[in-house]
N, C-alpha and C positions, 0 to 999 in steps of 0.2 A: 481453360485449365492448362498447369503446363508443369512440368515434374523436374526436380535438379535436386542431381544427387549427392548427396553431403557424408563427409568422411566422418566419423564417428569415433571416439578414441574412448576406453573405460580403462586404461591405465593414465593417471595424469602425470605420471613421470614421463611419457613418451613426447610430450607437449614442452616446446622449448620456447616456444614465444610465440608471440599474438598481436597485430596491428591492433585490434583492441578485442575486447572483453566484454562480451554485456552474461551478467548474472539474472536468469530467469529462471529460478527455482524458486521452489516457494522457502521461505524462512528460515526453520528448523536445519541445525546442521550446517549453516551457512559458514560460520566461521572454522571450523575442522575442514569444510571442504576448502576453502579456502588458501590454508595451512599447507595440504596437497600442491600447491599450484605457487607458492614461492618462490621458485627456481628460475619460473617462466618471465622472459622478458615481455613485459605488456607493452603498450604505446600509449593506451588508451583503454579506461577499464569503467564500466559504468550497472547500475544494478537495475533493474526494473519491479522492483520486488517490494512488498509495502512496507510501512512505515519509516523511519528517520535512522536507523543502525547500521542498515546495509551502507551508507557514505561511512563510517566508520571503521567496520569492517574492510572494504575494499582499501583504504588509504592504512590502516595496518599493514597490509599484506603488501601491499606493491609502494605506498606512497601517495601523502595527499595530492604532488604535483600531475601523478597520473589518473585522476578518479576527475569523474567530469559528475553532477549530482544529475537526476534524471526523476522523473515524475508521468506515470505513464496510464491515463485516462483511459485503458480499453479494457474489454471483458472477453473471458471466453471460457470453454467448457470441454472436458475431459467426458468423452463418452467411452462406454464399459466397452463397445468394440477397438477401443484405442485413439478411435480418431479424435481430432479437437477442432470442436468448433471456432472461431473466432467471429466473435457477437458485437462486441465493441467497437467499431475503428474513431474515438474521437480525436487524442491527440496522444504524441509525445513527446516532452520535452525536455531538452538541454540546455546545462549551466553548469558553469563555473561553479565551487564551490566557494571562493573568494567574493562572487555575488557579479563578476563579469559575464557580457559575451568574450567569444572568442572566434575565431576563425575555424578550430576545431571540433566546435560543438558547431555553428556552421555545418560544417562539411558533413558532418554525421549525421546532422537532421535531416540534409538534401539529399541524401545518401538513403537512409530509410524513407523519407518520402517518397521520392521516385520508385524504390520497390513495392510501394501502395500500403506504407503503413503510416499515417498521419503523423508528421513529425516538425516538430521547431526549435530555433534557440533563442533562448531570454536570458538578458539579466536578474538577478534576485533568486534563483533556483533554489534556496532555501526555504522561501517563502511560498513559493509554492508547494512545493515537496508538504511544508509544514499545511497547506492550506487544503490538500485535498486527506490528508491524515488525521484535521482533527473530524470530519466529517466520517471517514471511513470509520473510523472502530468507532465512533455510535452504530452504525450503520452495520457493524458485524456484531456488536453485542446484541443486537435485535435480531438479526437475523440468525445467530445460535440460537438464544433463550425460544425464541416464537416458531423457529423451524419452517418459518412463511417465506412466500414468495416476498419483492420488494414490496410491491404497492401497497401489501394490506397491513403493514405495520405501520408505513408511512401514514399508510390512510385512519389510520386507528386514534383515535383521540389521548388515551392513555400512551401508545405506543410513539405520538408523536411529541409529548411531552418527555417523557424519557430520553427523547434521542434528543431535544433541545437540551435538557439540561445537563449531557454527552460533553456535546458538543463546546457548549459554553467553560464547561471544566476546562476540556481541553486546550481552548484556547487560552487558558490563565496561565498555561503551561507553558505555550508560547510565548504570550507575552513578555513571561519573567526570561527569558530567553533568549527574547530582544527581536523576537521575530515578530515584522508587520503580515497581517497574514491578506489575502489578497481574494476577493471573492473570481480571478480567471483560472485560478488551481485550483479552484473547490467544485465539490460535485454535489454540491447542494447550495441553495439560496443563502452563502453564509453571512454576508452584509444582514440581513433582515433577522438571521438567526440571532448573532449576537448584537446587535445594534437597536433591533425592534422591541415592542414591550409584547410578552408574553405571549397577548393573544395573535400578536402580526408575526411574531416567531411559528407558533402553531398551525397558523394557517397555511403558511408560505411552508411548512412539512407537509401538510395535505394537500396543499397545489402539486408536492412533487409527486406524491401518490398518486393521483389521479392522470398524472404525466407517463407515471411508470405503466399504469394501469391500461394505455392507452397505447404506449408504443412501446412497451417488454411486459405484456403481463406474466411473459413466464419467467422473468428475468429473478434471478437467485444468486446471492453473495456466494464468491469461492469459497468463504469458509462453511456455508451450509452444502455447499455441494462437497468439499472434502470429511462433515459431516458422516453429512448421509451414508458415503462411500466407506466411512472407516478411516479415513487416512487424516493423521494430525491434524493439530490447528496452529492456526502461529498465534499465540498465545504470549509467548514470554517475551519474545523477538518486540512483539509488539503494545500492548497494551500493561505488560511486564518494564517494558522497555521506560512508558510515558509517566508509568507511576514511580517507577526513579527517580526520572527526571524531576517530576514536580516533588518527590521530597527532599533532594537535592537544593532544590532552589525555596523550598518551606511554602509551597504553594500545595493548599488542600484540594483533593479529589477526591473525595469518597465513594460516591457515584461511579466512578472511572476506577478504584483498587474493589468496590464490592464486587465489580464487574471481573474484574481480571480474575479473582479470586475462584467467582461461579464457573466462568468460562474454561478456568485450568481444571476445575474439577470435572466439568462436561467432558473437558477432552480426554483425561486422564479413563472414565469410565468408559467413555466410547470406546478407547484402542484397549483396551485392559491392560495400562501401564502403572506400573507402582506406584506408591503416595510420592515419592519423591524423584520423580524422574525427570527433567525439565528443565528444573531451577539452575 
């Protein structure tokens, strides 16, 4: 173990610039804070934070030239005594949002690798970004609605059909978008999910359950853990975010807006926030 201590600033007027930026908060609020931080010269500014908005965001505030897109495969947990676990370590990775490598995203990934947090750079970072996104909110619409650990929704028959049929929305979302989606940014078997028939969709969901079940059975989506805890859900940021999208582009989700819909209202009761707070 080894301890390094880090300066802390809760006035972001005091911050004048930044070799780069990486944004690790969760959703909610992301672009007000943001708004804060305008002045700041960045070099390099990236988000780790889920769904497809956050590139958006960051390239508002500072500029698309300086937003590198980023896609970050790790898990970890906020325990009540403060501390946080980190459960995860698979990867993280950088790109261009033009769909190059670069020298830059290079150096950042060998940068975080070496400090012991898995890290790479690719070309396409769109495509991943979009490839582990459409697997995630099935994946957190289950894990709200069921209030279960991963495996046994996955494991569930009904529950793994629901998340196939997520999943597959999602990706029409993409499609019309013009994104190839890629099953090495997916956190699920997604070649077999949308390419397979039904029942080989189905199954290759319960293979991942019995995976979860084996090596995290206590493993729990952040949004059931900020659940449980009381504290927001990213909700609009995210699954708010995809139903735009696909009506934007005239592509149906029904599945994916009944979801956003229950979801915003779970959260809304959880926090005791007003009917219309959020939107």
């Amino acid at each position: 173990e080894f301890t390094v201590p880090v300066a802390v600033l809760t006035d972001p007027s005091r911050l004048r610039s930044a070799e780069c930026l990486i944004v690790a908060t969760k959703t909610p609020g992301t672009r007000a804070a943001l708004a804060s931080l305008r002045h700041v010269q960045v070099g390099v500014a990236f988000s780790v934070q889920n769904g497809l908005i956050k590139d958006e965001l960051l390239a508002e505030a500072f500029g698309a030239g300086q937003v590198l897109g980023a896609l970050a495969n790790t898990s970890g947990e906020l325990l009540a005594s403060g501390e946080v676990l980190f459960t995860r370590n698979v990867n993280l990775m950088l790109g261009e949002l033009d769909g190059t490598a670069s020298a830059r995203a290079g150096l950042l990934a060998a940068t975080l690798d070496s400090a012991g947090v898995r890290a790479g750079a690719v070309s396409g970072i769109l495509s991943w970004e979009w490839s582990k996104f459409v697997a995630w909110l099935a994946l957190i619409g289950l894990a709200v609605t069921t209030r279960a650990v991963t495996w046994r929704y996955l494991g569930d028959p009904d529950g793994a059909w629901v998340l196939v049929q997520m999943v597959r929305e999602a990706a029409q979302v993409a499609q019309a978008a013009g994104i190839e989606l890629t099953e090495e940014g997916a956190i699920l078997p997604l070649r077999t999910l949308l390419s397979g028939s039904d029942s080989q969709a189905l199954e290759a969901v319960r293979e991942a359950g019995k995976a979860f079940a084996v090596n995290a059975p206590q493993h729990r989506m952040s949004a059931l853990q900020d659940l449980e805890a009381g504290r927001r859900l990213e909700v609009h940021e995210t699954f708010g975010d995809v139903v735009r999208r696909a009506k934007e582009r005239g592509v149906r989700t029904p599945l994916l807006e009944a979801a956003y819909h229950l979801l915003a209202a779970i959260d809304r009761i959880n926090s005791g926030s007003p009917p219309d707070d959020g939107r």
